[in-house]
C-alpha positions, 0 to 999 in steps of 0.5 A, spaced: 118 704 729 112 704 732 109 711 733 104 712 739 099 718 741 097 719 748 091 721 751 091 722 758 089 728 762 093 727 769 100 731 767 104 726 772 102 721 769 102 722 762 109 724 763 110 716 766 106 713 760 111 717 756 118 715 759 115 708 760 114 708 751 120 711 751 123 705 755 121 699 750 124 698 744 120 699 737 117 705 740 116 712 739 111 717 742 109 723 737 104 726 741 101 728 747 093 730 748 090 731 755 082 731 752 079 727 748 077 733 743 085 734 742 086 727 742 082 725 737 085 731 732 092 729 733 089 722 731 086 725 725 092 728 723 098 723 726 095 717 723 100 714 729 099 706 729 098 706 737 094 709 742 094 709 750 087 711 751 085 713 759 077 713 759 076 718 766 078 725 761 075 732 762 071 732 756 069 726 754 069 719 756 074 715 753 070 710 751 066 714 748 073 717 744 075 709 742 068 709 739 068 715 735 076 712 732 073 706 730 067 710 726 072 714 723 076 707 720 082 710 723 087 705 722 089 704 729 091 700 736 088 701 742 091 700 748 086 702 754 090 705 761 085 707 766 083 706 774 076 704 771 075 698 773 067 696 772 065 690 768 061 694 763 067 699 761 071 693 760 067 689 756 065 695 752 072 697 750 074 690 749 067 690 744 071 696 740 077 693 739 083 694 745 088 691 744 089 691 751 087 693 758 091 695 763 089 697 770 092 703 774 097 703 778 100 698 773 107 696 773 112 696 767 114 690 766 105 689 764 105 696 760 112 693 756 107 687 756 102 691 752 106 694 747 110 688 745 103 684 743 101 690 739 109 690 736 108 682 734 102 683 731 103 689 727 110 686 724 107 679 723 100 682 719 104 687 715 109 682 713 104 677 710 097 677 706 094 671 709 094 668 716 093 660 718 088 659 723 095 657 727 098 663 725 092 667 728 091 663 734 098 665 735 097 672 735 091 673 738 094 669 746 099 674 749 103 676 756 098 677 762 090 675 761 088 673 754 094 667 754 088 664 759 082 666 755 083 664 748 079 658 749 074 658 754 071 653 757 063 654 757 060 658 762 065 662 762 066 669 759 073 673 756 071 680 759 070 677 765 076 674 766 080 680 764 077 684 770 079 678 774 086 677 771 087 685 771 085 686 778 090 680 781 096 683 776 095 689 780 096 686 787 102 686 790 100 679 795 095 672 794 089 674 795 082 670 797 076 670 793 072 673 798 077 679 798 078 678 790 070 678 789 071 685 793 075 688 789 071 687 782 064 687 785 063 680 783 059 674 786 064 670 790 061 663 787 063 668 780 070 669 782 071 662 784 070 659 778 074 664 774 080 663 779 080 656 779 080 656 771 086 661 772 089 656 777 088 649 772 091 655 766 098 656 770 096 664 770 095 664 776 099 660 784 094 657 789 097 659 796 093 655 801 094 659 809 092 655 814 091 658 820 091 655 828 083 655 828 078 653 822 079 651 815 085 653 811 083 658 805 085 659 798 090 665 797 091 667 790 097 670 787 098 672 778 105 668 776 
């Protein structure tokens, strides 16, 4: 079983993000925290091999928390679970070393997504002391955005198709790039280029809308 630490401040969804680990086989939670101070303690003492981090929490920056267990060399996974969106958190939680990023509202067929990623990883390295490039490749590519951002063409940068990816995931219809482009605060010329990647990886379906009037537009949907 693999033990988990939650560290999120909403008590709601603290209770969702507990009954949704509870559903995944593998899984137990052995604790609760709903500031970072807490957090950190139980990490400390518990030595759990997951935590679901928020970043928005009462005390302190959940980024700022994931930084402070990557100082204290606590051997740990960390998947973020957050309403942050903006570019820079990600990079920067992707440059500490999550796991995964999932953006709420999120479903659970993605929590379960993120969780199992963490199990195969953690089963394949402990059972073994050294990895073959393929091996590693292999666990590297995931469920969800990072299958499409293992090896990317140049010009083209992994935190940025996280966002793209994660703000689609979360979309309950196609959506244009100008609507997509919105949404995450980027240029339309950037999210193009990302979408059409996407697109060519299988990740994501083109769903072309014509309309009585002008040219048809490109709508996209997350298989």
């Amino acid at each position: 079983m693999i033990s988990i630490v939650i560290i999120e401040d909403d008590p709601m969804v603290l209770e969702v993000n507990r009954q949704f680990a509870e559903r995944v086989p593998g899984f137990r939670v052995t604790g609760e925290a709903m500031t970072a101070h807490e957090g950190i303690s139980l990490v400390q003492s518990l030595r759990p091999e997951l935590v679901l981090l928020d970043i928005f929490l009462p005390d302190q920056d959940g980024i700022k928390l994931l930084k402070q267990i990557r100082q204290l060399e606590l051997p740990t996974d960390v998947v973020m679970l957050t309403a942050a969106r903006d570019a820079e958190r990600i990079q920067e939680g992707f440059r500490y070393g999550v796991v995964d990023y999932l953006i709420k509202p999120f479903r659970f067929e993605r929590f379960r997504e993120a969780l199992e990623k963490v199990k195969r990883q953690q089963i394949r390295i402990s059972g073994t002391e050294t990895l073959s490039q393929e091996e590693l490749d292999q666990l590297r590519g995931s469920s969800g955005f990072a299958d499409a951002s293992t090896m990317l063409p140049k010009g083209l940068n992994e935190w940025t198709l996280a966002q793209i990816a994660a703000y689609l995931q979360e979309r309950p219809q196609a959506e244009s790039a100008e609507e997509v482009a919105e949404g995450t605060g980027l240029a339309r010329v950037t999210v193009r280029r990302y979408l059409e990647y996407l697109v060519r990886s299988g990740q994501v379906e083109l769903q072309v809308q014509y309309g009585s009037i002008g040219r048809p537009v490109n709508r996209y949907r997350w298989r």
